[in-house]
N, C-alpha and C positions, 0 to 999 in steps of 0.2 A: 331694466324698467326704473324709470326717477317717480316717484311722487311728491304731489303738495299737496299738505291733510292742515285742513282748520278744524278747532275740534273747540268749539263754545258751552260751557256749563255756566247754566246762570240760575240762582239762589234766590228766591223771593222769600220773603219772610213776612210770618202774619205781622208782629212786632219789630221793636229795633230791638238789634243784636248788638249786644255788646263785648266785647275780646274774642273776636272769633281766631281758632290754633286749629289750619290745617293741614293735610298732605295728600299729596299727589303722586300717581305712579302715570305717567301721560308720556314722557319721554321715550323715544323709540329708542331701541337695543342696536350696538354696533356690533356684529359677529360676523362668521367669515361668510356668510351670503349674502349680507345685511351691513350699510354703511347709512349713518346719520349724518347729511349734509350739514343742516342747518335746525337752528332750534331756539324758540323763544318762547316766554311767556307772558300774558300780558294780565294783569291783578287790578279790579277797581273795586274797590278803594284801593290805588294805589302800596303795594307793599312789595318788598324784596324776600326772593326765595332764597333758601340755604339748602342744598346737595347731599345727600351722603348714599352709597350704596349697599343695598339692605343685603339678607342671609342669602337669598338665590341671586343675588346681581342686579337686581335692577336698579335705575335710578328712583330715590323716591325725593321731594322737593316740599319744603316746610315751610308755610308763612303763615304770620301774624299780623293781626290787623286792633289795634285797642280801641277804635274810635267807633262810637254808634254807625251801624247803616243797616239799612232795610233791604236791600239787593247787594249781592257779590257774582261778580262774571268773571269770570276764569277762562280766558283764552290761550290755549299752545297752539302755536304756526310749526310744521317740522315739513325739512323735506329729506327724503330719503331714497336712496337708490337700493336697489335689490335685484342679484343674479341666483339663481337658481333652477338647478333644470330634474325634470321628474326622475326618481330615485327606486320607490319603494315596489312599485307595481315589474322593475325589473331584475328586482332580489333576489338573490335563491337561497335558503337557509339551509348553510353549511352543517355537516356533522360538530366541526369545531362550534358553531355560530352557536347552534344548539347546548353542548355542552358547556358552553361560556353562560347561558341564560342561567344556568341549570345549578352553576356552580356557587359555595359559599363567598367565595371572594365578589364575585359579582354581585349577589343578595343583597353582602353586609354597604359596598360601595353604592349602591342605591337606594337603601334602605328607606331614603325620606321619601322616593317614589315609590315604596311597594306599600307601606302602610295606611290604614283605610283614615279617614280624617272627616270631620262631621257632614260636610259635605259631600263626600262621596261614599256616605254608606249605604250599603241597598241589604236586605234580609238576604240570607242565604237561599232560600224558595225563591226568590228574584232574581241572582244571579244564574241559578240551577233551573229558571222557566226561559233566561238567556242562550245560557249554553245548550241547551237541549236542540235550538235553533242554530245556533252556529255552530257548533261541534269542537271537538278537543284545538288545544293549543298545542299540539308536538311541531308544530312548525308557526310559531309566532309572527312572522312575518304575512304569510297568508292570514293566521286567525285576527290578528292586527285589523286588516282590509275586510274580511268577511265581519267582523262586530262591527267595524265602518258603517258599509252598508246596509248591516239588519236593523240597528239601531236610527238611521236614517230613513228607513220603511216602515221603523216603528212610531215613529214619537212625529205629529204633527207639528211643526211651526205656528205656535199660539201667543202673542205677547198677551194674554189676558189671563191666562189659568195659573200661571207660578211669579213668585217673590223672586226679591236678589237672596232672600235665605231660605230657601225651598231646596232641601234634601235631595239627593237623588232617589232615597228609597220612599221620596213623597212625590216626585215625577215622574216615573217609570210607571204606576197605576194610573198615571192620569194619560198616557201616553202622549201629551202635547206639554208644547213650552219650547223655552228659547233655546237659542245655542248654547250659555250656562249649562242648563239642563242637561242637552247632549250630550256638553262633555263631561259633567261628573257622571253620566249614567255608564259612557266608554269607559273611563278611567276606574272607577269601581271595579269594572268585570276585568279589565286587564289586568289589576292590580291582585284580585283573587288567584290570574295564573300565573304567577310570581312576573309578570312582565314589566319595567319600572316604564311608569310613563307619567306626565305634567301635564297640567296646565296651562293654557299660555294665552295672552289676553294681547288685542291688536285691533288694526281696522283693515279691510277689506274695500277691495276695487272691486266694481262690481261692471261698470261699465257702461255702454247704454241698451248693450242686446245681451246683457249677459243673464241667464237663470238663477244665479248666486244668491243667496240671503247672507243678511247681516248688514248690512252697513249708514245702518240709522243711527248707532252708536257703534262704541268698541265690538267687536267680536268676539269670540273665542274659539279655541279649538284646543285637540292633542297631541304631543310628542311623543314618541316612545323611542326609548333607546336602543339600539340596535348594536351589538358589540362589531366592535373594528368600523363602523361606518360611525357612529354618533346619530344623535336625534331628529327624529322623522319624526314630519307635520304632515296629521290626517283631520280633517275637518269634518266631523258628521253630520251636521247640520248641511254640508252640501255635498257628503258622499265624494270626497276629491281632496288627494293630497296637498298642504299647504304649502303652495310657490310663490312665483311671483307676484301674485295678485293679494298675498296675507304679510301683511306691516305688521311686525312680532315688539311690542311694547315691555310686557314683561313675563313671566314662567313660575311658578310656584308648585306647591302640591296641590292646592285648590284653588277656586276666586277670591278665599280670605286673606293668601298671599300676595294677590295684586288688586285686587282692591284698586281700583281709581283715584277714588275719593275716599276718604276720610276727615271729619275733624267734626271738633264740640267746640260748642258758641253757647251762652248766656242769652236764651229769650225763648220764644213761641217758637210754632210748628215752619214750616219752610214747605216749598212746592219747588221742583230740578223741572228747568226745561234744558236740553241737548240738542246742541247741534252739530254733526259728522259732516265734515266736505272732503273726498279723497280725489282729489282730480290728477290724469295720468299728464306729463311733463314732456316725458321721451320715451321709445324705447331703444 
C-alpha cells in the first residue's frame, strides 16, 4: 500500500510573535514494514529545518524563525509505502514465549516500556476494576487482544471530554475520549502485567466505507513486544491490529515522547487549526 499524507498545522496568534524556536516529530518512520518515499516541509515565514534523531528513534526537526508574524503554517508532504500482513490474532504463546516475558533479562531490556509515566498512570482500584473483566495475563498475547477489545467497549470516542494532558487515571472515569486516551488507558494495564508495550503516534487511512476512527489528525495506538517476533500494533480505538492502514510517525513510552508539536514564541495566546489528508496511491 503507497500513501500520500498532507498534514497542515496552522498557528494564529492573538498578537505578533516574536523569535518563535520549534520542533516537530511529523516525519514517518522507515522500518522493515514501513518505507518513507518522499518527504518535505514547507515553513511560512519561511525558515530551514535542522534533523537529529531523538532517544526512541525518531526524527524530530528544529526551526527558527526571529522575524515578527502573526500566523505560522507548517506543512509536511510524505509519501510512504507500507507492507504488512495480520500477525497477532494467529500467535500462539509458547512455553518459551511465556517464560522469556517472565524473565529478568527481558524486564531489565525493556524497562523504559514497563515503567508507569505520568501519562499512563491509572490507581491501582482502576487497574484491578480492569482486570476483573479481562482476566489474568498467563498468556499475554491473548490478554494483549482481550484489553484491546474491552477497552474499546469501554471508553466512547469523545473529542469534547479530555485534554492533550488528561491522565489516564483522569479518562478511564469518564469512560470517553480520544485515541490518546485509549492508548494510555491500554498501556497502563499491560504495563502492570510486566508486558513492555509503546506508544506510537501516526495517521490512519480510513477510506471511504471504512468504520475506522482517527484520521482528522495524527492517531495513536499500541505496541507490544512479543519475544522472538518483535512489536505488534493493536489500535483500541478501533479494536483491530495496526497494518497497513496505520502510517507509524513515531514510538515512545507516552504522547510526551512524540509530541508533534512543540516550541516557545514571545507574545499572546495562539488558536491550532489541523489539517490531515491520507489518500491511498496504490496497492
Amino acid at each position: 500500500m503507497k500513501y500520500h499524507i498532507q498534514h497542515t498545522n496552522t498557528f494564529y496568534y492573538d498578537n505578533y510573535v516574536d523569535q518563535s524556536m520549534n520542533h516537530i516529530r511529523l516525519k514517518p518512520r522507515t522500518d522493515e514494514c514501513q518505507r518513507l518515499l518522499a518527504y518535505r516541509t514547507e515553513i511560512t515565514p519561511g525558515s530551514m529545518t535542522k534533523e537529529h534523531i531523538d532517544l526512541w528513534g525518531n526524527h524530530v526537526e528544529t526551526f527558527f524563525i526571529p522575524e515578527k508574524h502573526q500566523h505560522l503554517t507548517l506543512k509536511t508532504i510524505s509519501t510512504v509505502s507500507i507492507q504488512k500482513s495480520p500477525l497477532i490474532r494467529m500467535l500462539e504463546c509458547s512455553d518459551e514465549m511465556r517464560s522469556i516475558f517472565h524473565s529478568e533479562l527481558f524486564r531489565h531490556h525493556y524497562l523504559a516500556y514497563l515503567n508507569e509515566t505520568p501519562y499512563t498512570f491509572l490507581y491501582k482500584e482502576q487497574i484491578q476494576e480492569i482486570m476483573n473483566e479481562v482476566g489474568d495475563a498467563n498468556d499475554p498475547i491473548r490478554f494483549s487482544l482481550r484489553l484491546m477489545e474491552y477497552i474499546n467497549r469501554s471508553i466512547r470516542y469523545d473529542t469534547t471530554v479530555t485534554q492533550v494532558n488528561t491522565k489516564a487515571c483522569e479518562s478511564w472515569p469518564l469512560h470517553a475520549g480520544v485515541c490518546q486516551d485509549y492508548a494510555h488507558i491500554m498501556i497502563s494495564v499491560l504495563r502492570s502485567q510486566g508486558i513492555p508495550s509503546r506508544y506510537v503516534s501516526g495517521y490512519l487511512y480510513v477510506g471511504e466505507d471504512s468504520a475506522l476512527i482517527g484520521d482528522a489528525a495524527t492517531h495513536a495506538w499500541v505496541e507490544v513486544m512479543a519475544p522472538g517476533i518483535g512489536w505488534i500494533g493493536l489500535d483500541p480505538t478501533n479494536n483491530v491490529e495496526a497494518l497497513e492502514q496505520h502510517i507509524r510517525i513515531a514510538t515512545g513510552r507516552d504522547y510526551a515522547d512524540v509530541s508533534p508539536l512543540q516550541g516557545v514564541y514571545r507574545g499572546g495566546g495562539q488558536n491550532l487549526d489541523v489539517k490531515v489528508s491520507v489518500a491511498l496511491l496504490d496497492q
